[in-house]
Wavefront OBJ file of the C-alpha trace (Angstrom):
o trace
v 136.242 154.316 70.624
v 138.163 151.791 72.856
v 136.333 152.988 76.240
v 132.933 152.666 74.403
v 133.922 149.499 73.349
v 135.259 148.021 76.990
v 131.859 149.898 78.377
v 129.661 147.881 76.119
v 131.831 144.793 77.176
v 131.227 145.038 80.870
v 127.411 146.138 80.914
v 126.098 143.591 78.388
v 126.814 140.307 80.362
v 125.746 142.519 84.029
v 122.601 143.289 82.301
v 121.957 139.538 81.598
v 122.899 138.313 85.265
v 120.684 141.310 86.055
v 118.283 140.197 84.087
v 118.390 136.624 84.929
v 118.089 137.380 88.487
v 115.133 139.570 88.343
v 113.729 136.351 86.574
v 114.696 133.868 89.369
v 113.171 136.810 92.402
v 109.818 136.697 90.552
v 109.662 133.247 89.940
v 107.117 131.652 92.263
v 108.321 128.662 94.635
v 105.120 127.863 96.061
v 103.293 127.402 92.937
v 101.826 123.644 93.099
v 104.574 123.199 96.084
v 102.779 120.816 99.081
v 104.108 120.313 102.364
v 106.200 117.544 103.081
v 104.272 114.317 104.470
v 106.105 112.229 106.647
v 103.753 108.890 107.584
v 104.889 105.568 110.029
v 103.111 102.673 108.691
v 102.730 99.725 111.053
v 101.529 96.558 109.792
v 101.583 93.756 112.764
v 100.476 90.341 112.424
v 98.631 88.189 114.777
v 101.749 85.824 115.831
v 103.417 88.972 117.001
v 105.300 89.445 114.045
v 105.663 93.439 113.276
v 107.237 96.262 111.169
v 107.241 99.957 110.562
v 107.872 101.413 107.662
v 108.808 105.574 106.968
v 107.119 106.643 103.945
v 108.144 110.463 102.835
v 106.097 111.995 99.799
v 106.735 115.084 98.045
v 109.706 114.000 97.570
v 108.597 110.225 97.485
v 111.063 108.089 99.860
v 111.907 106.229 103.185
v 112.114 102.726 103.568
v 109.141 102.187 102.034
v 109.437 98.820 99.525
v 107.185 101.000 96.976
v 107.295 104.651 97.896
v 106.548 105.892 94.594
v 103.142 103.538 94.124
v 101.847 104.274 98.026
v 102.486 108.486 97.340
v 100.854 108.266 94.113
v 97.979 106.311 95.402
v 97.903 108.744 98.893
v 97.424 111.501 96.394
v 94.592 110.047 94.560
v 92.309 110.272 97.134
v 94.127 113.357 98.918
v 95.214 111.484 101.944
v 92.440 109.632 102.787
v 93.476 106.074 103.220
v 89.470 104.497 103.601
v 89.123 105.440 100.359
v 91.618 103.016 98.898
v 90.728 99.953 97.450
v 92.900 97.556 95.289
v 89.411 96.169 93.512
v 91.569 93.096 91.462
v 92.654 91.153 94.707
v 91.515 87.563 95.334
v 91.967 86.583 98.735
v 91.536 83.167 100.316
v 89.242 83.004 103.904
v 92.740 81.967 106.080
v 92.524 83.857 109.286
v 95.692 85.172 110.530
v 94.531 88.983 111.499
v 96.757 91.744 110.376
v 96.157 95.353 111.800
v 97.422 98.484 109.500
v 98.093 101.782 110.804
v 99.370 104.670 109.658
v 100.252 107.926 111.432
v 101.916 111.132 110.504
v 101.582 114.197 108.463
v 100.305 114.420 105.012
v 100.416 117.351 103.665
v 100.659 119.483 106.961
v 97.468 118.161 107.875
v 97.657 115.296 111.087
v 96.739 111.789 109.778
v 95.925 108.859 112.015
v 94.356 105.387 110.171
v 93.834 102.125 111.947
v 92.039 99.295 110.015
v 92.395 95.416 111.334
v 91.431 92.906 108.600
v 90.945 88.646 108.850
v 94.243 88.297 107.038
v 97.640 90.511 104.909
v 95.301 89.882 101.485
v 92.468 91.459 103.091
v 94.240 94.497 104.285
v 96.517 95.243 100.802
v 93.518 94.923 99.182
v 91.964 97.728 101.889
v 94.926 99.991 101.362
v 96.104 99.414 98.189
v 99.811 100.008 97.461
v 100.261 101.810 101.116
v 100.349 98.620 102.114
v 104.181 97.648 102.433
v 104.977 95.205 99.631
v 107.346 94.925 96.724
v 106.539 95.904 93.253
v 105.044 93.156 91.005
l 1 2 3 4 5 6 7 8 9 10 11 12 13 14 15 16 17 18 19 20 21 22 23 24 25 26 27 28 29 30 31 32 33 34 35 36 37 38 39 40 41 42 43 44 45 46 47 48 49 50 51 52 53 54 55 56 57 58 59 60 61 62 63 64 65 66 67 68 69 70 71 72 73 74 75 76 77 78 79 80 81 82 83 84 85 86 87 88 89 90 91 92 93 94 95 96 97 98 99 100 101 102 103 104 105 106 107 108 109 110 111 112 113 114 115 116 117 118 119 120 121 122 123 124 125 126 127 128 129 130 131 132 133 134 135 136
């Protein structure tokens, strides 16, 4: 009766690791898993002031002021920067041209955006929160 007992003991939890194994080597990892994008965003300023930014998504990061807002919005239109638009800014008609661009991976897919606007209003309110700014 003891050896029944102590056999019971042992294969009870090594069924359950068992068990919880086979569970994990079925799960699938690449179930709504994208590739990591890596993007270098340049903004540069007409006086010669300039700065790059890293911006990782999937997971959201770098030194990116708002990361999580410029992934989210990337997403929303699948990587495709000309279709952002931040339709609430007012901007005044000051010229001091600011160019954008953005290079890098999204998604495992090469991206490559250059847009050069009259002023910094103009182009945050072409790219939306890609462009480099603090939360509000």
């Amino acid at each position: 009766m003891n050896r029944l007992l102590l056999t019971a003991a042992i294969s009870i939890p090594a069924l359950g690791a068992a068990g919880a194994a086979s569970a994990l080597a079925s799960t699938p990892t690449s179930a709504g898993h994208h590739a990591r994008s890596v993007l270098t965003i340049t903004v540069t300023q007409n006086n010669g002031w300039s700065r790059v930014y890293r911006l990782t998504c999937d997971p959201d990061g770098g030194n990116h002021p708002n990361a999580t807002a410029a992934c989210g919005a990337l997403r929303s239109v699948d990587g495709q920067i000309s279709r952002l638009r931040r339709p609430d800014a007012v901007c005044t008609r000051e010229y001091a041209p600011t160019k954008v661009s953005v290079k890098g991976k999204w998604r495992g897919t090469n991206l490559s955006f250059s847009g050069s606007y009259p002023n910094s209003c103009l182009a945050r309110a072409a790219v939306g929160a890609v462009y480099p700014e603090r939360p509000r």
